[in-house]
N, C-alpha and C positions, 0 to 999 in steps of 0.2 A: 504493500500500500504506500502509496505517496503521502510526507506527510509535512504538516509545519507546526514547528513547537515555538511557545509562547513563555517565556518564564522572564524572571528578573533575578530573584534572591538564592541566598543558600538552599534556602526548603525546595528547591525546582531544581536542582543540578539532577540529584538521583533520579527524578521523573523525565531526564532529558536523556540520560544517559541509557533508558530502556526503551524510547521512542530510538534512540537511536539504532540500537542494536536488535528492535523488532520490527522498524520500517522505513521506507525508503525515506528518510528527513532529508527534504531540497534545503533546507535553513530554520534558522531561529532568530525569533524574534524575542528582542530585549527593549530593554529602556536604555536610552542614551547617557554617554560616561555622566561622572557627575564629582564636582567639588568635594573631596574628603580630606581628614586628619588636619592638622593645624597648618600643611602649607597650601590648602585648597587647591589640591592637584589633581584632575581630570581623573578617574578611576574607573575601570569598566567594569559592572557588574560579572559579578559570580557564573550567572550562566552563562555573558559573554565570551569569560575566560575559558570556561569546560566547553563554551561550542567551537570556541580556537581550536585548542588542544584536538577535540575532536575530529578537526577539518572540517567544518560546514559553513555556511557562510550564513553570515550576519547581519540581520536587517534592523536598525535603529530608528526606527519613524520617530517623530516629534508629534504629527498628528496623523491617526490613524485611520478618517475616510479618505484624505488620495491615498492612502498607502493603498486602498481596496481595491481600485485598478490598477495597482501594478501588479500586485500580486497576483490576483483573478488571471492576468497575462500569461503567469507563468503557469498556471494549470493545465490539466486538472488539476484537484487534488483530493484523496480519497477521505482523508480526515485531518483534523487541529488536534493541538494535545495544549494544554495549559497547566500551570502550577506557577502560581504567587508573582502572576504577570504582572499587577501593579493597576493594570486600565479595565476598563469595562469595553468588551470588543460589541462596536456596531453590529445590527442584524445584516447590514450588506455585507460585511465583512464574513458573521458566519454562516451565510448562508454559501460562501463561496466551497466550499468542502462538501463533497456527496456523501456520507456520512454522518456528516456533523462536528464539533469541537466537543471531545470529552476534555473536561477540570477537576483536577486534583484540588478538594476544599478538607484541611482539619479538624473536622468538628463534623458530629452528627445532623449535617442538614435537616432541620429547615433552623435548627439552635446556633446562634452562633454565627448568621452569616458577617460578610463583609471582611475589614484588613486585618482583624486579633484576635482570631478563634484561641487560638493557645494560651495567650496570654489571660484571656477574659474566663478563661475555665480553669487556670487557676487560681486567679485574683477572686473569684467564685467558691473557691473552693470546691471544684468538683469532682467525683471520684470516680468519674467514667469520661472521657471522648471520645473520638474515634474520627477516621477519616471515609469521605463521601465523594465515588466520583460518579462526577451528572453530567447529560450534554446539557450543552450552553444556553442560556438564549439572551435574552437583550438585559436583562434584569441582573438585579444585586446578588449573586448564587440563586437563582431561585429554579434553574433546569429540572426537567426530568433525575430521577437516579437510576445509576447500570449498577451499582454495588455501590453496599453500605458496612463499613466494619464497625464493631465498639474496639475501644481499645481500656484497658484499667489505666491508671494515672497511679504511679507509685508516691510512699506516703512522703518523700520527703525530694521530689523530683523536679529538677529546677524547668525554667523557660526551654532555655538550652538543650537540655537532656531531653525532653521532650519535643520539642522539634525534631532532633536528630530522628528521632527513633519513627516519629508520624512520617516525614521524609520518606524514609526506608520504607516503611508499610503503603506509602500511596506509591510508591514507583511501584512497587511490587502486586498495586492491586489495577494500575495505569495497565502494565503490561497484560494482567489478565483481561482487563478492559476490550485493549488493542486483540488481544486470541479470539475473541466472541465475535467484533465486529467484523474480524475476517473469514468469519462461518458462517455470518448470515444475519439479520437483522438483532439488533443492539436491544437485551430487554431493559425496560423503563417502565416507573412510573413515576407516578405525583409524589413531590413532597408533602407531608401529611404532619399533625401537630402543629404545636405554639411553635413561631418562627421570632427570632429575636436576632437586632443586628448591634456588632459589635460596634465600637471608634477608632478611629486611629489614637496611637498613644500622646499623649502631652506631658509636660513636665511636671505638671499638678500630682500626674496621676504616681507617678513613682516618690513622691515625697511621703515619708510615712512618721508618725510620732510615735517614739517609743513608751511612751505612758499608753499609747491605746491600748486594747485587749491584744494579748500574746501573740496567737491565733491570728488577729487579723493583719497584722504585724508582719507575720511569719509569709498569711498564703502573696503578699504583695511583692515581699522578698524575692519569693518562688518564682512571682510570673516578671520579673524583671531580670531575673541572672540567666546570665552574666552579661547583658546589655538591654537597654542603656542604666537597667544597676537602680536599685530601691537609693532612696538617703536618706538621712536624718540627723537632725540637730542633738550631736551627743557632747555636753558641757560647752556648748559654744563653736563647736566645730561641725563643717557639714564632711557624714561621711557614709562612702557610698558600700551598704551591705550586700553580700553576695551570698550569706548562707546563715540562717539564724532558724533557732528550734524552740519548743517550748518545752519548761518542766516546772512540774508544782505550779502551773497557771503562771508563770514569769515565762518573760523575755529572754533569748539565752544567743547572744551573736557569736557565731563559729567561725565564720571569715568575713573581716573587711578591707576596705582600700582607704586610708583617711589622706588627709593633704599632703601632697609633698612626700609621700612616702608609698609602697609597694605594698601588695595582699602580706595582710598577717591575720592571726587568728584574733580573734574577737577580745579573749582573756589578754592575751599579750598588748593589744591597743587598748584593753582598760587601765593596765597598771601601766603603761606610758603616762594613763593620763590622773594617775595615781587616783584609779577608782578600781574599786573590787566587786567580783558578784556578777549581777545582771546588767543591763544598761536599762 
């Protein structure tokens, strides 16, 4: 099958790398380089780099209805694959693929749509996700579904760790995706249940105060690590947590990063700052 994949971030490389090697990928489509780290130097997204590596070639629209005739040009093409592309693709767009655009989304569709499934089911405290692939249509996730996994959420599992592992599991369900549609029509149906959509993250949202409850403390920690990193004003200094637990109903910081200095454990930056115990 001819194919074109659509990704931006880390969580899309593995869903790239099984379009790859289960169909014919003419290219990929990313988001354009972008300003990073403190010298603001042009930076090519992660999928960019793995579609390098790979040899395929690389399409960077800025806007995505001309890009519709160009592409359409290069067709046919049998189907789209998507994971954490970043844009909302046009209906002209997916209508271009005889099959359709299958999307790798984190979270139990129709729960969770939009940019923070991962994050918002932890910051929720939730003790199930799962990943959800649907074909496309114009809408916020709102596609048919071809497969639905739950996944458990382990009890003290960061942002991070859990990305990685949803990553793995959606390529892994991408490519069974991709085996079906090449047998014969793609089964689907409706998303069904409460449907709820995430935010994009802001800086409000990762500030946490250590007098709150433990627990809630704790799950914020969880859905920020290891970026962009929980913080908080501990004796007058802001510092960004990356690992904290609770016991006996208190606050218990395992790993931080405070100013001007490198990850230490929680106890060691309290007695820097000649404090003992909890924060």
């Amino acid at each position: 099958m001819r194919s074109l994949f659509f990704g931006t971030s880390a969580f899309a490389v593995p869903s790239l790398r099984i379009v790859a090697a289960k169909t014919d990928c003419v290219g990929v489509v990313t988001q354009p380089d972008r300003p990073a780290g403190r010298g603001h130097k042009l930076t090519p997204t992660p999928v960019k780099i793995a579609a390098l590596e790979l040899g395929l070639r690389v399409y960077e629209p800025v806007r995505l209805k001309p890009f519709v005739e160009a592409i359409a040009s290069e067709g046919p093409f049998d189907l789209f694959a998507l994971a954490s592309y970043g844009r909302i693709l046009p209906q002209a767009l997916l209508d271009v693929p005889r099959l359709g655009a299958l999307n790798v989304h984190p979270s139990l569709l129709p729960r969770y749509r939009g940019a923070t499934p991962i994050q918002t089911a932890l910051r929720n405290g939730e003790a199930t996700t799962g990943v959800s692939i649907m074909l496309m249509d114009a809408g916020m996730d709102t596609g048919d579904l071809v497969l639905q996994e739950p996944v458990a959420i382990e009890e003290a599992e960061t942002y991070g760790e859990l990305h990685d592992r949803l990553a793995a599991i959606g390529a892994a369900m991408l490519g069974r995706a991709i085996e079906l549609a090449a047998q014969g029509p793609l089964p689907r149906r409706p998303q069904s249940g409460e449907a709820s959509l995430t935010s994009p993250i802001t800086k409000d949202d990762t500030i946490v105060n250590v007098q709150w409850p433990a627990q809630r403390v704790v799950r914020i920690v969880r859905a920020f690590s290891p970026q962009p990193g929980a913080r908080a004003d501990i004796d007058g200094e802001s510092v960004k947590i990356l690992r904290a637990h609770v016991e006996g109903d208190e606050l218990v910081l395992d790993e931080v990063i405070a100013p001007n200095r490198g990850r230490m454990t929680g106890d060691a930056y309290l007695r820097s700052r000649g404090m003992r115990g909890h924060a």
